[in-house]
DRENPA-3360 file (N, C-alpha, C; in nm, 2 decimals, always signed):
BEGIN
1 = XXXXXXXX = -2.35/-6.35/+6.90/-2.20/-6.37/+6.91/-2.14/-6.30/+6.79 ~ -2.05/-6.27/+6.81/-1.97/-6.15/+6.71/-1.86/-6.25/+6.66 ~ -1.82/-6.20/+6.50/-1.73/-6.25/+6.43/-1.60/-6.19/+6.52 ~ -1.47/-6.31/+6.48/-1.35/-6.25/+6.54/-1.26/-6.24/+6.48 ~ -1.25/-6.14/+6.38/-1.19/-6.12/+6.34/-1.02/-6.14/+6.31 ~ -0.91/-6.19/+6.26/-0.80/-6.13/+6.27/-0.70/-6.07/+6.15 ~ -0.59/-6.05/+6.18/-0.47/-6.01/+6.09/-0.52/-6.07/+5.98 ~ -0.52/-5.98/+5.85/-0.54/-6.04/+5.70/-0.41/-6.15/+5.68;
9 = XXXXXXXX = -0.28/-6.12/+5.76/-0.21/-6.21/+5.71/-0.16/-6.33/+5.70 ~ -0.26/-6.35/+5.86/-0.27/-6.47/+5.91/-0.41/-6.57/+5.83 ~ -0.49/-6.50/+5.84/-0.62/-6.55/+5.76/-0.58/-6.58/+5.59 ~ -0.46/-6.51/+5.51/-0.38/-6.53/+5.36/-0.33/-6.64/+5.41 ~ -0.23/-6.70/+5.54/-0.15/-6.84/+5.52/-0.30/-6.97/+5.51 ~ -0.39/-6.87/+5.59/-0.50/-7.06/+5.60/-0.52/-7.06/+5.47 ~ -0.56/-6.94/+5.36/-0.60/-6.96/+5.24/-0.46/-7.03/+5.16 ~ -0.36/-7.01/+5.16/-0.26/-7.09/+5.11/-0.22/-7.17/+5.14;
17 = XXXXXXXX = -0.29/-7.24/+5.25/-0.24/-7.37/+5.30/-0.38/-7.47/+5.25 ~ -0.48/-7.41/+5.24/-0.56/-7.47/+5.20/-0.55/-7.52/+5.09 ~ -0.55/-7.39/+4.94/-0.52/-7.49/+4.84/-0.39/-7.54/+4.80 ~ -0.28/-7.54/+4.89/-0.19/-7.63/+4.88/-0.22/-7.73/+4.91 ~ -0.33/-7.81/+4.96/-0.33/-7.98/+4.90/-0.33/-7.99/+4.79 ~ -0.34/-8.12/+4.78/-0.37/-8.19/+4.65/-0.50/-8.30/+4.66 ~ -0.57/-8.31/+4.55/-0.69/-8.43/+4.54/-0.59/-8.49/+4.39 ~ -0.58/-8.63/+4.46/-0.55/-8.72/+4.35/-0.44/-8.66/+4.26;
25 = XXXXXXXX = -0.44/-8.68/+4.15/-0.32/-8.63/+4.06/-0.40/-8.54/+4.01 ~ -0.56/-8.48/+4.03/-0.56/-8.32/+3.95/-0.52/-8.19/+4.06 ~ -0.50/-8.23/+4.17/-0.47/-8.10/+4.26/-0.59/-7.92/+4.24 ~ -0.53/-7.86/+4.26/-0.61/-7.76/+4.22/-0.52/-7.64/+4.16 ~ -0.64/-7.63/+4.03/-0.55/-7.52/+3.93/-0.51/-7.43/+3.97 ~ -0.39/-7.38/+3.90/-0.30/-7.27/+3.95/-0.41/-7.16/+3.90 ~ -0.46/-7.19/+3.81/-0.57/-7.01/+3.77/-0.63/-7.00/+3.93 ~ -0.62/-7.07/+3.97/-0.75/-7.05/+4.09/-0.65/-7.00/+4.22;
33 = XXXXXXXX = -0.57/-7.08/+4.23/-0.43/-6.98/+4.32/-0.40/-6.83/+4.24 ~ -0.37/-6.83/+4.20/-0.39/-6.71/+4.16/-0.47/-6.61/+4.12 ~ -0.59/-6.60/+4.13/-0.75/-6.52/+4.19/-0.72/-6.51/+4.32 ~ -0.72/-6.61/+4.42/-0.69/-6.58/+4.53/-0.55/-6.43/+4.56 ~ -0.49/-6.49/+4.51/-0.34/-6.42/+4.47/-0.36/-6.29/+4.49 ~ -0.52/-6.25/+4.35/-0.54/-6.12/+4.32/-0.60/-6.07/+4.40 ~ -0.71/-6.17/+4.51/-0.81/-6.09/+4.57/-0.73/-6.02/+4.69 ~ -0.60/-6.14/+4.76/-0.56/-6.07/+4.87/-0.49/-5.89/+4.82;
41 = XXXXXXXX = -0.39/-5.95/+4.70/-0.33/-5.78/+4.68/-0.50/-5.68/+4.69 ~ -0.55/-5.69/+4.61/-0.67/-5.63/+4.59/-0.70/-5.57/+4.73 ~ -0.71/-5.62/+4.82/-0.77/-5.62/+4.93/-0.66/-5.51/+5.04 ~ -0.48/-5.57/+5.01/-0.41/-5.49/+5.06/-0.39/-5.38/+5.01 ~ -0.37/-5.38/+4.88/-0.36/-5.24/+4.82/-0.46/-5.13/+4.80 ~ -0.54/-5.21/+4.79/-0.66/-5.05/+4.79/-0.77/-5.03/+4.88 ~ -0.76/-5.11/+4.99/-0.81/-5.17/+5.05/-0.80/-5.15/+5.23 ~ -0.66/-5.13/+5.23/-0.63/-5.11/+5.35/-0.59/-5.25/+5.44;
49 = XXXXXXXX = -0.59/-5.31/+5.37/-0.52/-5.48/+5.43/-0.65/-5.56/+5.56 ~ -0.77/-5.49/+5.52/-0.85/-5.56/+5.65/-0.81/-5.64/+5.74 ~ -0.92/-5.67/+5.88/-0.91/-5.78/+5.93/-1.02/-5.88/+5.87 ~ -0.99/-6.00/+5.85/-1.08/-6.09/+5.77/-1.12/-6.19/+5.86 ~ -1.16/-6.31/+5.83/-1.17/-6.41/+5.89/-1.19/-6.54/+5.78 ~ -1.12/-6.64/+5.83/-1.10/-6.77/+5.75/-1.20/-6.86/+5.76 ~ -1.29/-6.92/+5.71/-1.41/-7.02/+5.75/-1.39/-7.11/+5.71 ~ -1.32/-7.22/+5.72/-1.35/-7.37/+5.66/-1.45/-7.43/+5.70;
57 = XXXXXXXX = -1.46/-7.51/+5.59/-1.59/-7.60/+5.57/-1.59/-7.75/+5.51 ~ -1.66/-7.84/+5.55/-1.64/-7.96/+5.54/-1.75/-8.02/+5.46 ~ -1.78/-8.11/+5.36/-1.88/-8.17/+5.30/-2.01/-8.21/+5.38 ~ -1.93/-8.26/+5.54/-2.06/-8.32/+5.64/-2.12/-8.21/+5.71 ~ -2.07/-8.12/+5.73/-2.10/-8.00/+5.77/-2.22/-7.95/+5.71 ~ -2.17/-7.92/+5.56/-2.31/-7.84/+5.46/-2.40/-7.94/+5.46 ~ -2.35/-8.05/+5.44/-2.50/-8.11/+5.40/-2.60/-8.12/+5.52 ~ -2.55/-8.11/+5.64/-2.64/-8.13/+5.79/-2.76/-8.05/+5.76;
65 = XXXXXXXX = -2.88/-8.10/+5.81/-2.98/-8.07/+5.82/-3.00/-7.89/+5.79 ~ -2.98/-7.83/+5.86/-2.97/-7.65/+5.83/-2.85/-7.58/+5.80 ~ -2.71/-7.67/+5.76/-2.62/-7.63/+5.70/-2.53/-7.59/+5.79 ~ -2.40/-7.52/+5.74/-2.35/-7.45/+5.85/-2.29/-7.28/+5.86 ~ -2.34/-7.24/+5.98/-2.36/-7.12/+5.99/-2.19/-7.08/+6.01 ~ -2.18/-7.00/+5.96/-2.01/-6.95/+5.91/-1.99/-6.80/+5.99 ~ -2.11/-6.76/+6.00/-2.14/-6.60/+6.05/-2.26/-6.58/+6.14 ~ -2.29/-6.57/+6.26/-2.43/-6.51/+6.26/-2.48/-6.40/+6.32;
73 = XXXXXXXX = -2.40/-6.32/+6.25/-2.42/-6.13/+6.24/-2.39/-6.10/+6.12 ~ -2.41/-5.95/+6.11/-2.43/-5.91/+5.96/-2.24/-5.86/+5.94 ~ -2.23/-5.93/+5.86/-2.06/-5.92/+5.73/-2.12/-5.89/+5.62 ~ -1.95/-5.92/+5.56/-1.99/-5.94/+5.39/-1.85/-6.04/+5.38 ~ -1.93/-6.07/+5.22/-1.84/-6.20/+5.19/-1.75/-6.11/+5.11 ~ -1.66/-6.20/+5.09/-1.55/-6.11/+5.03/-1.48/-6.25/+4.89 ~ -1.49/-6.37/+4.96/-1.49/-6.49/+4.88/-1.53/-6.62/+4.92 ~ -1.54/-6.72/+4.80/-1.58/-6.88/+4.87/-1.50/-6.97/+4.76;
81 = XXXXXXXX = -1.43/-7.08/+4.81/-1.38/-7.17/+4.76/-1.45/-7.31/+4.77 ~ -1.44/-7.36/+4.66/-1.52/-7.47/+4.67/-1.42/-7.63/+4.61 ~ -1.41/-7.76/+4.63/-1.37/-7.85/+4.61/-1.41/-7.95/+4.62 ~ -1.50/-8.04/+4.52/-1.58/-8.14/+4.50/-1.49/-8.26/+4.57 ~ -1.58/-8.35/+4.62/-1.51/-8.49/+4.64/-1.49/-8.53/+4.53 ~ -1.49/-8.64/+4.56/-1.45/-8.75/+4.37/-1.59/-8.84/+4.36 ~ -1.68/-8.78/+4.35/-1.80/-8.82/+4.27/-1.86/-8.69/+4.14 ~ -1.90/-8.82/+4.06/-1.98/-8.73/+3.93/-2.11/-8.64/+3.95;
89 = XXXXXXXX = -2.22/-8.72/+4.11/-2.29/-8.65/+4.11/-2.32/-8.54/+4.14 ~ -2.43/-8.43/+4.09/-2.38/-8.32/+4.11/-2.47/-8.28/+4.22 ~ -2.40/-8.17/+4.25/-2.43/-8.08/+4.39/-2.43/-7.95/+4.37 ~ -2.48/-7.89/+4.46/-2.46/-7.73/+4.49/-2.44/-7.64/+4.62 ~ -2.34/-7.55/+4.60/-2.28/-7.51/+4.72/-2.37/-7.38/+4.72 ~ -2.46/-7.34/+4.86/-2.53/-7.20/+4.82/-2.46/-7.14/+4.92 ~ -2.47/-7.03/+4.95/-2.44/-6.92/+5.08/-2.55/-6.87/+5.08 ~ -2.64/-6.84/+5.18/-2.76/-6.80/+5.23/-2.74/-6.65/+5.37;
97 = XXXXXXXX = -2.82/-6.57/+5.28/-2.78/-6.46/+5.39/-2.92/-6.48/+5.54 ~ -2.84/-6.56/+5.65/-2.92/-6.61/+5.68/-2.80/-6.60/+5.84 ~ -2.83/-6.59/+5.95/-2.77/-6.62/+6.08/-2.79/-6.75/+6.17 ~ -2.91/-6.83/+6.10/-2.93/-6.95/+6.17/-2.97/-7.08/+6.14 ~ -3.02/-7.10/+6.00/-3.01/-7.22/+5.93/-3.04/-7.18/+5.81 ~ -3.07/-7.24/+5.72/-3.12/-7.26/+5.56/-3.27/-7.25/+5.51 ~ -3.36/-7.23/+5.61/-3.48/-7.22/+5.56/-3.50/-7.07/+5.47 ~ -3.42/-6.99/+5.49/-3.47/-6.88/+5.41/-3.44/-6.90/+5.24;
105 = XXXXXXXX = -3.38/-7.00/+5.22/-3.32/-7.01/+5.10/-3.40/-6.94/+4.93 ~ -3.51/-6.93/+4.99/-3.63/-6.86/+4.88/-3.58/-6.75/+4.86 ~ -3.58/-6.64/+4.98/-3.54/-6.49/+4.94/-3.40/-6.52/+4.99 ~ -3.34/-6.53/+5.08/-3.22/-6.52/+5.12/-3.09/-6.59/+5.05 ~ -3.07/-6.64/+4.94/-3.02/-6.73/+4.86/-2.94/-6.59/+4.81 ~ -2.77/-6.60/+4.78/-2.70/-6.51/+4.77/-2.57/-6.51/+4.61 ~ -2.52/-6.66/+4.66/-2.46/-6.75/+4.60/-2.47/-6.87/+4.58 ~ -2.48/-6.91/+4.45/-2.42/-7.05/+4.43/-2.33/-7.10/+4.34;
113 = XXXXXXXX = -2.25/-7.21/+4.42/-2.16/-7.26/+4.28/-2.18/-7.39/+4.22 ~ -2.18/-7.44/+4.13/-2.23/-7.52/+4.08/-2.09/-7.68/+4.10 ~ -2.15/-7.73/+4.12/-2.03/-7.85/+4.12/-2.06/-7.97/+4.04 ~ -2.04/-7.96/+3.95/-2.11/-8.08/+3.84/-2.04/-8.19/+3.82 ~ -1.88/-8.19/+3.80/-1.80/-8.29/+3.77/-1.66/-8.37/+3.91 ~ -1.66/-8.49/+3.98/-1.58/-8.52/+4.00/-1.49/-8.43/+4.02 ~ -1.43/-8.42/+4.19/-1.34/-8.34/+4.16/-1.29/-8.19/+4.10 ~ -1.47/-8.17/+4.09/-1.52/-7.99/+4.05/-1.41/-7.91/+4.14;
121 = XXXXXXXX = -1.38/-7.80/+4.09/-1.35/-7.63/+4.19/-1.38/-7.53/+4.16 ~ -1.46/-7.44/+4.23/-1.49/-7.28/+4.21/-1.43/-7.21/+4.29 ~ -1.47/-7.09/+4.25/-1.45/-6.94/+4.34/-1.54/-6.88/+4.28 ~ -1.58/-6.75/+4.39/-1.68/-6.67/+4.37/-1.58/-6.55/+4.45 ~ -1.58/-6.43/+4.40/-1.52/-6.35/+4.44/-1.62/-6.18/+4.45 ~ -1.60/-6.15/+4.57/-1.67/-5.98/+4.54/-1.60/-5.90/+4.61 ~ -1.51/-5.81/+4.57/-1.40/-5.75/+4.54/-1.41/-5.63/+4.68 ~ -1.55/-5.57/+4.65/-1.58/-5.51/+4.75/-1.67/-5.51/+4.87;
129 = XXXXXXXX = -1.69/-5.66/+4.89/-1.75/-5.72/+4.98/-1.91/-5.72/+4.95 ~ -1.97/-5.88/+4.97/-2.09/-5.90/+4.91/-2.20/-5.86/+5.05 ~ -2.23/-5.78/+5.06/-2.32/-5.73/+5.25/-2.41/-5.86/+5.28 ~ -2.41/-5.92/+5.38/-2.51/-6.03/+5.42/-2.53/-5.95/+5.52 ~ -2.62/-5.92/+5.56/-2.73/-5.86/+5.64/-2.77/-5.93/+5.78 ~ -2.81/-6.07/+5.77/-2.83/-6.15/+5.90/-2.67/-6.24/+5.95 ~ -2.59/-6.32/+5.84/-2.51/-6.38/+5.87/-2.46/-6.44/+5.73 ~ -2.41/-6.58/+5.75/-2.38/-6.68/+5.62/-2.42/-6.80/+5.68;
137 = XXXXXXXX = -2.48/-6.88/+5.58/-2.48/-6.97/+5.63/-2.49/-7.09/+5.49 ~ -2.37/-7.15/+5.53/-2.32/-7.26/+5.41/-2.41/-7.40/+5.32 ~ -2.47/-7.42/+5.25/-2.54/-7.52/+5.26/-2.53/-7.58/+5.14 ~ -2.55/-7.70/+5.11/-2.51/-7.81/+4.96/-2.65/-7.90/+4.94 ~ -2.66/-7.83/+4.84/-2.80/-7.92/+4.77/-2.77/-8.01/+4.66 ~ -2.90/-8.06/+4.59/-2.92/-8.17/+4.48/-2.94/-8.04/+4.37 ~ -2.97/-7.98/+4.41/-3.02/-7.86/+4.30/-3.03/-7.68/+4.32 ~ -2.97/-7.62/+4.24/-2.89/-7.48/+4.25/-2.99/-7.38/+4.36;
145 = XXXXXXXX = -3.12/-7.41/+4.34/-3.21/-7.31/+4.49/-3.26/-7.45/+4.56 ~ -3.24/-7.58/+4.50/-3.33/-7.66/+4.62/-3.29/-7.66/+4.75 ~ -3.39/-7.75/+4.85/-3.32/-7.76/+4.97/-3.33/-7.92/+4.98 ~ -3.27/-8.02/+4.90/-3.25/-8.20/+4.90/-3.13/-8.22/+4.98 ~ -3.05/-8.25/+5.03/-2.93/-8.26/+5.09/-2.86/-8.39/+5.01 ~ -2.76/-8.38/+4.95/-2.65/-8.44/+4.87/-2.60/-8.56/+4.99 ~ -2.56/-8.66/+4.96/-2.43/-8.73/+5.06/-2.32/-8.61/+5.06 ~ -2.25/-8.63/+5.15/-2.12/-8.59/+5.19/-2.05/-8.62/+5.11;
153 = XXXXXXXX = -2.06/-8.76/+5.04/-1.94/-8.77/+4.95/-1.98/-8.72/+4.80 ~ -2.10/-8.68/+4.78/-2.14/-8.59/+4.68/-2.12/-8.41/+4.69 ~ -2.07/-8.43/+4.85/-2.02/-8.20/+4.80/-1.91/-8.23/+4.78 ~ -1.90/-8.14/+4.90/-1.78/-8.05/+4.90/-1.67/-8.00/+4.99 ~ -1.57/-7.94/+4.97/-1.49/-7.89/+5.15/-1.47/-7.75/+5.05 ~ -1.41/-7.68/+5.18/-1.36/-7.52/+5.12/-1.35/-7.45/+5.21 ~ -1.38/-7.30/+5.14/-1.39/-7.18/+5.28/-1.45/-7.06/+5.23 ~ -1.45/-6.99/+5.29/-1.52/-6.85/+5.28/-1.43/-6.75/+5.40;
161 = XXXXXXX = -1.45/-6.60/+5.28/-1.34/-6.51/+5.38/-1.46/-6.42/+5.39 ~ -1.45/-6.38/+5.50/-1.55/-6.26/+5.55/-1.47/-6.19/+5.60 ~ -1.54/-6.02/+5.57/-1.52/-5.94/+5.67/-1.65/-5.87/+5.72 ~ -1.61/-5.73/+5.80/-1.69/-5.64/+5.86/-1.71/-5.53/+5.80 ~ -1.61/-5.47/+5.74/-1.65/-5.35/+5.61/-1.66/-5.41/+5.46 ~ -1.78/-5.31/+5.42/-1.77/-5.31/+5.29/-1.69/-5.19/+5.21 ~ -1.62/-5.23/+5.10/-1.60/-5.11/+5.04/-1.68/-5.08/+4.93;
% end
């Protein structure tokens, strides 16, 4: 099955609607709205405004058994957003260049973000697209290459933007 792509600027409002929530009274930092900010100009301006695609993701999602598959044909990542529940314990979000579950995570392990505190947020950004080769596939551990699976209320929610070219 093939990625479906659409309009970059439809796939920009889900990313700005997304971190327009709020968690609790810390919400999510404006530094991090604005990376996003940079990646889309980045992406229009020199870039050619791609078609992207928006992938949300849910804490019960990653942690399932073989994670969840976000792609399963070869893209590239372009970014991943991450947002801890409100637990201390920590977790880890990987992306696995992988098209159908998490067992490759030995060689296929691509990214990880680290989620250590309550309420954690990252981004991971690659400007000119990160090439996954088989797919993506999302997954949340006890530990940065393990494969333990965290409670749900120990990840995370977020998303990841793919496309089809790299630059």
């Amino acid at each position: 099955m093939a990625i479906t792509l659409v309009n970059a600027n439809l796939a920009w409002q889900e990313v700005k609607i997304a971190l327009a929530r709020q968690v609790g009274a810390e919400g999510i930092p404006q530094i991090q709205r604005n990376q996003w900010d940079a990646l889309k100009a980045h992406l229009s301006q020199t870039k050619g405004n791609p078609n992207i695609l928006f992938v949300p993701y849910t804490a019960e999602l990653i942690v399932a058994a073989s994670g969840l598959i976000a792609s399963d044909v070869p893209c590239v990542l372009f970014g991943i957003f991450s947002l801890k529940r409100n637990s201390a314990t920590a977790s880890y979000i990987q992306v696995i260049d992988d098209a159908a579950d998490d067992t490759g995570v030995a060689t296929d392990l691509r990214v990880v973000l680290p989620q250590m505190l309550a309420v954690d947020s990252a981004n991971a950004f690659f400007p000119q697209g990160l090439p996954m080769a088989a797919g993506v596939v999302l997954k949340a551990t006890t530990t940065a290459v393990g494969s333990t699976d965290p409670t749900a209320a120990n990840s995370a929610d977020g998303f990841v933007i793919i496309g089809t070219t790299q630059f």
